[in-house]
N, C-alpha and C positions, 0 to 999 in steps of 0.2 A: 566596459571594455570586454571583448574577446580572446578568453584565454584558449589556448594552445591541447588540442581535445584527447585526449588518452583512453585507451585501451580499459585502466583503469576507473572512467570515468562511467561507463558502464551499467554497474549496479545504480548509482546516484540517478542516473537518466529514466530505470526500468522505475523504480519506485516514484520517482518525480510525476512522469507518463502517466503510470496504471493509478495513480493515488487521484490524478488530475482529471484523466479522460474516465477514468471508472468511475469515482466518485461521480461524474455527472449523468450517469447512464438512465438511474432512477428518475431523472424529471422525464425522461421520453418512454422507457418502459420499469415501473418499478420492479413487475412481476418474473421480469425477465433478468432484471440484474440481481434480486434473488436468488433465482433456481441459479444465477450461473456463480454465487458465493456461495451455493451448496445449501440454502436454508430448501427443508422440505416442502414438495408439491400445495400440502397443502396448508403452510404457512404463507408463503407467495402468493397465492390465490386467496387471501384474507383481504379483502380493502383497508380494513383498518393498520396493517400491518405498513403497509404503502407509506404515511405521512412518516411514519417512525424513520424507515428506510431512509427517507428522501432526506430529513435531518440530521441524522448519520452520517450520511453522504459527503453530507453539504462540509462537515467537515474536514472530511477525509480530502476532498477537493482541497481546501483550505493548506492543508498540509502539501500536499503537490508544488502547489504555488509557492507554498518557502521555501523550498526544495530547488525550485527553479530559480524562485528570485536570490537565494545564497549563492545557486553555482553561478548567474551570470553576474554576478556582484563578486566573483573570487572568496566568497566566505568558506570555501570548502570542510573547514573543519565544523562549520553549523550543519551542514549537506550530512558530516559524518556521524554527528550525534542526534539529528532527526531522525535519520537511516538507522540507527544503532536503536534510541527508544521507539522509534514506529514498528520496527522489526522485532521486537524480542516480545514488545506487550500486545501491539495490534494483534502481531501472528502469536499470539498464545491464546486470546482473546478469540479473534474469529475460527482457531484451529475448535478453540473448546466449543463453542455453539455449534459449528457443522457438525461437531463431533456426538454434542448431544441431541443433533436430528438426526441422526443417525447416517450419516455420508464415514464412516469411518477411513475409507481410502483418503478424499478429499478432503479429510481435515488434517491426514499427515502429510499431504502435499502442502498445502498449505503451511504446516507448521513448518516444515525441512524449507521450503522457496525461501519464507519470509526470516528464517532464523538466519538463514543463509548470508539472506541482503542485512542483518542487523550485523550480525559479526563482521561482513564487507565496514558497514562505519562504526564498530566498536575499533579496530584495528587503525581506523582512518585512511583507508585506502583512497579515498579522492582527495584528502588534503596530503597523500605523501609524497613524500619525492622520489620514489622509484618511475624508470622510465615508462 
């Protein structure tokens, strides 16, 4: 069934997306989906670093597609506790490694975007009923 699309709905779509389409980026360039999560120049440029990536990924994709498959199945309260643990632990997680390559800007962006979309489904802003 297709529910009725809100304003709201928002955050749920940005993390679904970037979880889904990002997470696949590494099977066509790993070195490039690296440098652009902020791991340094010359971590990226490691081959062996590449299969790790791709595995990681692989999950992350994973998570996208729950994401997707809850909102178009009306689960939205699953949308907002994915949203809520992807957000608080992934973005603490990838804030702290950019942080320890040293990217320090980009790992507080990162942590403020991602903390941002977690408190979006701690609150349950896609399963609420505000209009």
């Amino acid at each position: 069934m297709i529910y009725p699309f809100s304003l709201r709905h928002i955050p749920a779509f940005i993390v679904a997306t970037s979880s889904t389409f990002g997470g696949l980026w590494p099977i066509f360039d790993a070195e490039g989906a690296m440098l652009e999560f902020g791991f340094p120049p010359h971590v990226a440029r490691t081959p062996e670093t590449r299969p790790v990536m791709l595995n990681g990924q692989a999950r992350t994709t994973i998570l996208g597609m729950l994401a997707y498959t809850f909102y178009f199945r009306g689960k939205f309260a699953e949308v907002d506790t994915l949203m809520a643990l992807y957000g608080f632990y992934a973005g603490l997680m990838d804030s702290w490694i950019v942080w320890k390559g040293g990217n320090a800007k980009w790992a507080v962006f990162r942590l403020v975007s991602s903390w941002t979309l977690g408190f979006c489904g701690l609150v349950g802003l896609t399963a609420s009923s505000l209009p």
